[in-house]
C-alpha positions as CSV (number, residue, x, y, z in Angstrom):
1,X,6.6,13.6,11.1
2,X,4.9,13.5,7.5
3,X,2.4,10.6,7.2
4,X,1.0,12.4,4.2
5,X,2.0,13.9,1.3
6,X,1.9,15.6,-2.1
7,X,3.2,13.5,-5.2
8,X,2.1,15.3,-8.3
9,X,-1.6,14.8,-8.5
10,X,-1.5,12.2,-5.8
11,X,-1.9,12.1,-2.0
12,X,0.7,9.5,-0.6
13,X,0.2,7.9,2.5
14,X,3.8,7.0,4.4
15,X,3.1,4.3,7.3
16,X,6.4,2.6,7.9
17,X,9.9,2.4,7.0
18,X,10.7,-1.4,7.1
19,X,11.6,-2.9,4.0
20,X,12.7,-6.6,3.4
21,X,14.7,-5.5,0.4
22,X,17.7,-2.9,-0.3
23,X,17.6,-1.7,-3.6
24,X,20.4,-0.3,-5.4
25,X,18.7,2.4,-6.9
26,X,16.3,3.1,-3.6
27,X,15.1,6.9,-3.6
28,X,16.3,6.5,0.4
29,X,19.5,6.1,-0.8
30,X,19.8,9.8,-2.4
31,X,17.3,11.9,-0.5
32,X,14.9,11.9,2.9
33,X,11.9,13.5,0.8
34,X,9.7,13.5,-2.1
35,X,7.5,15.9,-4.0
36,X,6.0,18.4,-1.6
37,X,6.8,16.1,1.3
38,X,9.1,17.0,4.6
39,X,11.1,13.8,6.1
40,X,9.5,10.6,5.2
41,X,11.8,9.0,8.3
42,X,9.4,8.3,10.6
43,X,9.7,9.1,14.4
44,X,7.6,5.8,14.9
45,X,4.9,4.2,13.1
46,X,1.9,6.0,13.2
47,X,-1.0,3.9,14.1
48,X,-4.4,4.6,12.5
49,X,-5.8,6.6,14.7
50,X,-2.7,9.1,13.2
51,X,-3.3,8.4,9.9
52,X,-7.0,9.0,10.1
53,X,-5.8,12.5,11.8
54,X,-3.4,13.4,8.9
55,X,-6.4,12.7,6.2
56,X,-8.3,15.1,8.2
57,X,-5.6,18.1,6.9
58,X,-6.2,17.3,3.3
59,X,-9.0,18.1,0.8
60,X,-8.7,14.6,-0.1
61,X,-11.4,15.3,-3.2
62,X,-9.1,17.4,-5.3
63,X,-6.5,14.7,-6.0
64,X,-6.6,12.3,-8.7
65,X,-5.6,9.2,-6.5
66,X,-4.5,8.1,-2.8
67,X,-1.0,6.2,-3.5
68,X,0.0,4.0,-0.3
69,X,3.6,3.6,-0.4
70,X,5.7,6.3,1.3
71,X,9.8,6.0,2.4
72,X,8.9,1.8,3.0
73,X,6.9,-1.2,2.2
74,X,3.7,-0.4,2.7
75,X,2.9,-4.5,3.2
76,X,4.9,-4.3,6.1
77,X,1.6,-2.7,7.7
78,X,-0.9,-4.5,6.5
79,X,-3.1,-4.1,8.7
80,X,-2.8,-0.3,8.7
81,X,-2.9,-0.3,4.8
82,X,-6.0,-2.0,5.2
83,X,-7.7,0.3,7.4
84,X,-6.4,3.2,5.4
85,X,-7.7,2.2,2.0
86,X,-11.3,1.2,4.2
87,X,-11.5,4.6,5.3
88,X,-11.1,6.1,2.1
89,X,-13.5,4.0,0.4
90,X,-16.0,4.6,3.1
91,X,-15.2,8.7,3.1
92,X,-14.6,8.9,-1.0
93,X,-15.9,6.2,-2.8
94,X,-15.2,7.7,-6.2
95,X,-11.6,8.1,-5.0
96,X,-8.9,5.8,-6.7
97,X,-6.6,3.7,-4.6
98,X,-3.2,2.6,-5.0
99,X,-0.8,0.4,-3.6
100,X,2.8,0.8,-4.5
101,X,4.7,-2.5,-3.4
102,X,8.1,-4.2,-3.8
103,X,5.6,-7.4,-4.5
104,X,6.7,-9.2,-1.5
105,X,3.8,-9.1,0.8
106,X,3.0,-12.3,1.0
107,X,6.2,-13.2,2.1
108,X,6.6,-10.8,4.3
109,X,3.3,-11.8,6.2
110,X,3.3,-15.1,5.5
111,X,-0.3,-16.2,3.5
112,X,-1.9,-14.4,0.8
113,X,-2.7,-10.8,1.2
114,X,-4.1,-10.2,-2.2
115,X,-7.8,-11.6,-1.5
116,X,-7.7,-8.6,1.5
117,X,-7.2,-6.3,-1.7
118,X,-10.9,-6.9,-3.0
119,X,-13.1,-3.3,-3.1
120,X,-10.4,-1.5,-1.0
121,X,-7.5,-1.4,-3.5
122,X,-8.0,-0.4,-7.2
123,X,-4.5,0.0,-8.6
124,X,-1.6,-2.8,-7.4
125,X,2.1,-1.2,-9.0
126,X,4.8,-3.8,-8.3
127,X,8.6,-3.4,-8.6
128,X,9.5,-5.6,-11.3
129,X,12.7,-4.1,-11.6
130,X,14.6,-6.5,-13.9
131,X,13.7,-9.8,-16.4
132,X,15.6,-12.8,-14.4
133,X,16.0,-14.2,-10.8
134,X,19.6,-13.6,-11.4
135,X,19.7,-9.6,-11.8
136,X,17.2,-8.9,-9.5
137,X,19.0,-10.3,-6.7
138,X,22.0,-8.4,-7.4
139,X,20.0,-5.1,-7.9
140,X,17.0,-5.7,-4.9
141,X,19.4,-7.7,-2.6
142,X,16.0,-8.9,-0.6
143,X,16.4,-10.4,2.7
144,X,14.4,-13.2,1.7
145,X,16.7,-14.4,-1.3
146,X,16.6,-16.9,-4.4
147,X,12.4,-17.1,-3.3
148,X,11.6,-13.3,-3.9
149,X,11.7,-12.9,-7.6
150,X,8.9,-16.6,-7.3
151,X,7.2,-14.9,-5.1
152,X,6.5,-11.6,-6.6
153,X,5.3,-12.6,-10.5
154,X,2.9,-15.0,-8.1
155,X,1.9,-12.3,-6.3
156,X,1.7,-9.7,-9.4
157,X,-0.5,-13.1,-11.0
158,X,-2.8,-13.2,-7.6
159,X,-3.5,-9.3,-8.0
160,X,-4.4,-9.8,-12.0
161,X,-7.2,-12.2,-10.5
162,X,-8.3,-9.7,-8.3
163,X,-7.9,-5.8,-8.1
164,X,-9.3,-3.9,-11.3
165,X,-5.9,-2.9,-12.4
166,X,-2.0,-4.3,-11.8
167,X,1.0,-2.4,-13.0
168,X,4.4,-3.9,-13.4
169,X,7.4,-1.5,-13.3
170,X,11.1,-1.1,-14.3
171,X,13.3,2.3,-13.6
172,X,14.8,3.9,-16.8
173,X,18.3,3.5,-17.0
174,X,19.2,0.6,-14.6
175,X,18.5,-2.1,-17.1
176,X,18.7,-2.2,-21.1
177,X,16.7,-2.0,-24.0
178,X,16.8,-5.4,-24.5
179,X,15.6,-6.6,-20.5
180,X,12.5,-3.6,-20.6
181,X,11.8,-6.1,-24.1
182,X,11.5,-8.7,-21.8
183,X,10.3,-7.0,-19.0
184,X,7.3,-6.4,-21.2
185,X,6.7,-9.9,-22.3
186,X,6.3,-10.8,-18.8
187,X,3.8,-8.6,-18.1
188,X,1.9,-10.0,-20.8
189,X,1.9,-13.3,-19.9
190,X,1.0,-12.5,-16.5
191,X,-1.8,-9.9,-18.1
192,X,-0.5,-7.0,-16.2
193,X,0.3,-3.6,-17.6
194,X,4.2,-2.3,-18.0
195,X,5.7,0.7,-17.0
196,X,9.1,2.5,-17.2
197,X,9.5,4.7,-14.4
198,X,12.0,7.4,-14.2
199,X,15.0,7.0,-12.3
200,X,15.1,9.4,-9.1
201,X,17.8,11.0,-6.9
């Protein structure tokens, strides 16, 4: 069972396989691993106790950054991401820490998460993925409907207020020219950064 894994430069953490949306373009969709990794389908979800085990196999100083995300979303363990991002801060304090999230989280746990954030995560990336409520319910299809695109420029605006640095992302090639224009001016009006990422399968 991998919990963690080689991205790159990265060490990604992997604690569940829930998520409250199904994405069109979903790396789950076309393969069961990424970068170095072996299966990211879990046989259960490790608790932190495992996690804390799995950081134990790593040289965790010679990567640029520890990326919490994984074949899931990761704010469907709080709790766990929580305590992961705590014990890297307490171990490595230099080390960078990232959150990759569908932007949901708040939602999905019903209050805001983003003050729990503060000194334990330093990059928030959120899956923008398209311009208008309209699109992004026919590309995301979240289980929590017509609310979720609301919801997740709030929550990108909450994590502007509070974590050092927010990213908001699109992948390359499932919209147009013209939406990653507007893409863009959303992200500054929010005051979040903008990022095309590239389309994997």
């Amino acid at each position: 069972m991998t919990i963690l894994y080689e991205v790159r430069q990265g060490l990604y953490v992997n604690l569940t396989n829930k998520c409250c949306n199904d994405c069109t373009f979903c790396l789950r969709n076309f393969k069961d691993r990424e970068g170095r990794s072996g299966s990211l389908w879990l046989d259960h979800e490790p608790d932190f106790g495992e996690v804390r085990e799995a950081f134990r196999q790593f040289d965790v100083p010679r990567y640029k950054e520890v990326v919490i995300c994984g074949f899931g979303e990761p704010t469907e363990a709080l709790e766990r991401v929580l305590q992961t991002a705590g014990y890297v801060k307490e171990h490595w304090p230099s080390m960078p820490v990232r959150i990759n999230t569908n932007g949901l989280g708040n939602l999905i746990n019903g209050r805001n998460i983003v003050p729990l954030f503060k000194n334990r995560i330093d990059t928030v990336s959120i899956s923008l993925n398209t311009p208008d409520k309209e699109r992004y319910l026919e590309v995301v299809r979240p289980a929590f409907g017509e609310k979720s695109f609301d919801a997740m420029l709030d929550f990108a605006r909450e994590c502007v207020r509070t974590v050092p640095h927010t990213v908001l992302s699109t992948v390359a090639t499932t919209i147009s020219r013209e939406d990653e224009e507007k893409c863009a001016a959303i992200c500054r009006e929010i005051g979040a950064a903008y990022r095309i990422r590239e389309f994997e399968h």
